[in-house]
Structure formats: structure tokens, C-alpha cells
C-alpha positions as a Markdown table, in Angstrom:
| # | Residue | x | y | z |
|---|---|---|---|---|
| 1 | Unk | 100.5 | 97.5 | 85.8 |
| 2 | Unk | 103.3 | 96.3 | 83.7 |
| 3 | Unk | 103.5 | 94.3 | 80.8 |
| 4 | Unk | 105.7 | 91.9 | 82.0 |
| 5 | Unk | 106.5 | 90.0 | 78.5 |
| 6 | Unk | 108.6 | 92.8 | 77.9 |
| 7 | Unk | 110.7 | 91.9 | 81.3 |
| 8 | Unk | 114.1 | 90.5 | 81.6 |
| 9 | Unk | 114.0 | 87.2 | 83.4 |
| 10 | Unk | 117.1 | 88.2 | 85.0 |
| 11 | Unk | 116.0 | 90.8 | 87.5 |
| 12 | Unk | 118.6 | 91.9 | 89.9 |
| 13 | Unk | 115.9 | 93.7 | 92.8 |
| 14 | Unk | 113.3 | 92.6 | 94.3 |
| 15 | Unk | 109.9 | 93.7 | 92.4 |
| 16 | Unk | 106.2 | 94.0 | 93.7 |
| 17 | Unk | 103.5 | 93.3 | 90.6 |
| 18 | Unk | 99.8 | 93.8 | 91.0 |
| 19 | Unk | 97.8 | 93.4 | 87.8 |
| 20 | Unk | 93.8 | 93.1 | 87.1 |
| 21 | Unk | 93.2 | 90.1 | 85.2 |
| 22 | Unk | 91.5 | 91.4 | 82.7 |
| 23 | Unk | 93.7 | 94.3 | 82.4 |
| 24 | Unk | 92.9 | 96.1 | 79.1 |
| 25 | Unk | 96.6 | 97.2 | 78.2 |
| 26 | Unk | 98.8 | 94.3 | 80.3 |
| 27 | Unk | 98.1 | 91.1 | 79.8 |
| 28 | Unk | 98.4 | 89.4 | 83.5 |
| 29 | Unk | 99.7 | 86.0 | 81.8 |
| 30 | Unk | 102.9 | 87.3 | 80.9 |
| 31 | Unk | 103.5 | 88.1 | 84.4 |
| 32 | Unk | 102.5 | 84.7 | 85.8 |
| 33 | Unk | 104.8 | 83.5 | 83.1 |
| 34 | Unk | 107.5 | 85.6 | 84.4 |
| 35 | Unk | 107.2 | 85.0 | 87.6 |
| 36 | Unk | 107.1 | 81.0 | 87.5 |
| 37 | Unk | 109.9 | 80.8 | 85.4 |
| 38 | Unk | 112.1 | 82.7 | 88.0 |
| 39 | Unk | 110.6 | 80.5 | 90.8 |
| 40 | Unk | 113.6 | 80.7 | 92.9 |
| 41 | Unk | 115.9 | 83.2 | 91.5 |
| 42 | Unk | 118.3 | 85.4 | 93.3 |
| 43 | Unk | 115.4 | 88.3 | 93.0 |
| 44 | Unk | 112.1 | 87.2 | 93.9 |
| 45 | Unk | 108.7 | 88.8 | 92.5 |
| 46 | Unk | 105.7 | 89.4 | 94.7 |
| 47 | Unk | 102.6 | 88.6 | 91.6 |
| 48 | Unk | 98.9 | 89.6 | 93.2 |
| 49 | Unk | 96.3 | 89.5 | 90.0 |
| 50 | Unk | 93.0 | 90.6 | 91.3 |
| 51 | Unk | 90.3 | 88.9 | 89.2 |
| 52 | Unk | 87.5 | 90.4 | 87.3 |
| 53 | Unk | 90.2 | 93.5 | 87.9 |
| 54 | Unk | 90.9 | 96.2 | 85.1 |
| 55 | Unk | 93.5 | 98.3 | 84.2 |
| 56 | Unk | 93.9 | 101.3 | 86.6 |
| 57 | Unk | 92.0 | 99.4 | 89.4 |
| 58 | Unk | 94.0 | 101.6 | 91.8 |
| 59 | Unk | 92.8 | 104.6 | 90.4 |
| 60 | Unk | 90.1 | 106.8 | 92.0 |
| 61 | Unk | 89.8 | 109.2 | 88.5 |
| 62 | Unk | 90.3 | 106.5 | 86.5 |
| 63 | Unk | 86.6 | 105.3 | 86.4 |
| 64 | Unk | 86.7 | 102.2 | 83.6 |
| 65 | Unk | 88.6 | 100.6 | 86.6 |
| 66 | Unk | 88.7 | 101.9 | 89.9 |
| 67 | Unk | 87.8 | 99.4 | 92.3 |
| 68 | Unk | 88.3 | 100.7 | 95.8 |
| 69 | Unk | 88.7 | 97.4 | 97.6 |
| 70 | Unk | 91.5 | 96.0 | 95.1 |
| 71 | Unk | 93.3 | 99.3 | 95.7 |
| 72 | Unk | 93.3 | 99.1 | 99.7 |
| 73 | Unk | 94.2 | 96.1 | 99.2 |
| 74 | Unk | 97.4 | 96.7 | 96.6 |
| 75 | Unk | 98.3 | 100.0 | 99.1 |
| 76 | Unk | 98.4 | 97.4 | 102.2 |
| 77 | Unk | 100.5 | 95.2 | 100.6 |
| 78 | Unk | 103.1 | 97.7 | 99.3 |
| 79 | Unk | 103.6 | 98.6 | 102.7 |
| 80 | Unk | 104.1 | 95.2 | 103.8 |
| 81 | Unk | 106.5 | 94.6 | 100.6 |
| 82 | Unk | 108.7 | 97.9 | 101.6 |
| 83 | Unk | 108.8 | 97.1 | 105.4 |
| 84 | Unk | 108.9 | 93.3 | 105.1 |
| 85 | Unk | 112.3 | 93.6 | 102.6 |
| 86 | Unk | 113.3 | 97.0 | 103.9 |
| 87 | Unk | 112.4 | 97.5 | 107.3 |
| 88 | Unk | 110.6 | 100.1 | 108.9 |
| 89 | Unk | 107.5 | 100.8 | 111.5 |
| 90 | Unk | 104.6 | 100.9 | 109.3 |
């Protein structure tokens, strides 16, 4: 849940974002922005902002924004970020 105004544009890794829209504490714009103004830099960024989403959506104790179908989803796609850029089984 970062707040990605506060983000170099010149990454160096590869980075995995998923923000709620309506994120309380990050705003999800400033990671759009980030993200299409490095459209085809030498370190990509994987953006998923889940709408009507809040902050700590992947959060089971976090109850003002747990939602349990955002988080399988955000889990699922880590995994495919980690094998897809570094390999692996799972």
C-alpha cells in the first residue's frame, strides 16, 4: 500500500503495487501516475487498484478493509510476480 508520490521515477527493480482505490492513507493516483510515466522503463511496475478497495484490504484483523476476495486475489498474483520474474514451481 504505498504512497507512490513519494517514489523515484527511476526504479532500478522490478516492483509489484496493489492499492484499494479508495485507500484511506495512499492515494492510488499517484501510483497510476507513476507507473504511466515509466511506461517502458528499464524496471517495469505491476499496478492492480481494486475498486471500492480500502486501505489494508489484505488484512484479515484489519476490519475497516479486509476484503477476502481482493486479498486471494493480491496473494495469487504475488506468486505469479515472484515465479513469473524469478522462477520457481509455484
Amino acid at each position: 500500500y504505498p504512497e507512490c508520490g513519494h517514489v523515484s521515477d527511476k526504479l532500478a527493480l522490478l516492483v509489484l503495487i496493489m492499492i484499494g482505490r479508495d485507500d484511506q492513507w495512499a492515494r492510488a493516483r499517484s501510483c497510476e501516475d507513476l507507473t504511466a510515466h515509466r511506461a517502458g522503463g528499464d524496471a517495469p511496475i505491476d499496478l492492480t487498484v481494486y475498486p471500492n478497495m480500502r486501505h489494508g484490504f489484505l488484512e484479515p484483523d484489519y476490519m475497516a478493509g479486509y476484503d477476502a476476495t481482493a486479498a486471494e486475489d493480491s496473494l495469487r498474483q504475488t506468486r505469479a510476480f515472484l515465479t513469473r520474474n524469478f522462477g520457481g514451481s509455484r
